[in-house]
C-alpha positions as CSV (number, residue, x, y, z in Angstrom):
1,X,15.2,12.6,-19.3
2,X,11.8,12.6,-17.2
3,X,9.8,9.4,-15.9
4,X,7.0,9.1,-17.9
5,X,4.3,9.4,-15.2
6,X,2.2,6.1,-14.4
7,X,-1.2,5.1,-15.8
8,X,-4.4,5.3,-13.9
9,X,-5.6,1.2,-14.3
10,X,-8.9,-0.3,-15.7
11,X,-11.8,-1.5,-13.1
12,X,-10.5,-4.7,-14.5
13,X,-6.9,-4.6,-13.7
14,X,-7.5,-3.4,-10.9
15,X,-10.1,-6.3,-9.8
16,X,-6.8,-8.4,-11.0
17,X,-4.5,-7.0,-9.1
18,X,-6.7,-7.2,-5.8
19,X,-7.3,-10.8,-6.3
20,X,-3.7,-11.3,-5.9
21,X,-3.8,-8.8,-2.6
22,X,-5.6,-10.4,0.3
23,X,-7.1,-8.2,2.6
24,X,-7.1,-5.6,0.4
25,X,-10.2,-3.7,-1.3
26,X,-10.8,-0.7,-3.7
27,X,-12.5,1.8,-1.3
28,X,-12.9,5.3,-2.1
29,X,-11.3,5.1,-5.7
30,X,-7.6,3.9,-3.5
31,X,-6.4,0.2,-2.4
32,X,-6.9,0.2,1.3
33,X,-6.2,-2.2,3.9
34,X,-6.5,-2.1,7.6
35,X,-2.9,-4.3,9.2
36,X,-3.4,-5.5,13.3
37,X,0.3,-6.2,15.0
38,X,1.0,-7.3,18.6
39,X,1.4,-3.8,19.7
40,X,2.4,-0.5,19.3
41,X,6.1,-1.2,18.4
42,X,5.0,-3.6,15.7
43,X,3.1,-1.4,13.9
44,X,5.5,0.9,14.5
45,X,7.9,-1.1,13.2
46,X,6.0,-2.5,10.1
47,X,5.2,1.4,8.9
48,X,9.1,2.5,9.4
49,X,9.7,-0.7,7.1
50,X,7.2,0.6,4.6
51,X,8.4,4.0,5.0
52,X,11.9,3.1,3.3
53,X,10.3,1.2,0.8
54,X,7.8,3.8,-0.3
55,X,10.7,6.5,0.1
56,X,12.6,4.4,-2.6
57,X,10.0,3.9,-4.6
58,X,9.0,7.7,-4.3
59,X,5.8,7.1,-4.1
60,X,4.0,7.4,-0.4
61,X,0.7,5.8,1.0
62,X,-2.0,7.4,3.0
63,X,-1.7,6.1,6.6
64,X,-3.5,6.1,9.9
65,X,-1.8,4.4,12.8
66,X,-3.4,3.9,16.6
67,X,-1.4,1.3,18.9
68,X,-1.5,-1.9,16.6
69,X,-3.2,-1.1,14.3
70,X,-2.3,0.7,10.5
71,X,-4.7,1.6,7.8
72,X,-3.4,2.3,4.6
73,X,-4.3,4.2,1.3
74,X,-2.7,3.7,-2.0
75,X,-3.5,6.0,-5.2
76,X,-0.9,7.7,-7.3
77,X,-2.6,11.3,-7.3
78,X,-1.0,12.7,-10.7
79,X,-2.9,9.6,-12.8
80,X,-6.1,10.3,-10.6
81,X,-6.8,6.8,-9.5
82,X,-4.7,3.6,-8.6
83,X,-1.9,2.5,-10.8
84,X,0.8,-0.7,-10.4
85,X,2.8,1.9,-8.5
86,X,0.1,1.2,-5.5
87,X,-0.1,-2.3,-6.8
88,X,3.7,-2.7,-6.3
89,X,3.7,-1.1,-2.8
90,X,0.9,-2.9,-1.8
91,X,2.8,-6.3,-2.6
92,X,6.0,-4.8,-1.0
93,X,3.9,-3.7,2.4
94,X,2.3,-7.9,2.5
95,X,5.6,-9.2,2.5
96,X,6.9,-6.9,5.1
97,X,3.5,-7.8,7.0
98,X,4.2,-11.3,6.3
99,X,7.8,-11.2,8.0
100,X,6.8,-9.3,11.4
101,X,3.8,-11.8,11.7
102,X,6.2,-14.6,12.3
């Protein structure tokens, strides 16, 4: 039996869903958010974190890393837009954030 696939959200759920995300914006029709760590192995360390999640999740971000700093991109390409897949993963990547900040 196949997944069904996810559902692209409304300008409104998505507006929801953001004000629930801080640091987060709609740029570009995706979630984005730019993450600054110490250094290079904090990042490092934040995106290998987010890497398992994501692979568990099958579903994978858009990223950009340079020494401590990560910038991310969420959309779920088969709905054509952001769904509460990126939504999810965005939650998942603050609280990962959240734990190397301390």
């Amino acid at each position: 039996m196949s997944t069904p696939s996810p559902v692209k959200l409304s300008e409104t759920e998505i507006a929801t869903a953001l004000s629930k995300l801080p640091g987060w914006t709609l740029a570009g029709g995706k979630l984005h958010r730019e993450y600054k760590f110490a250094d290079f192995v904090a990042a490092f360390g934040f995106m290998t974190g987010a890497a398992l999640v994501a692979q568990g999740m099958d579903h994978h971000p858009e990223w950009f890393n340079v020494w401590n700093t990560v910038r991310i991109d969420l959309n779920t390409h088969d709905a054509g837009g952001v769904t509460a897949l990126d939504v999810k993963l965005a939650h998942s990547m603050e609280e990962l954030a959240s734990r190397l900040a301390r």
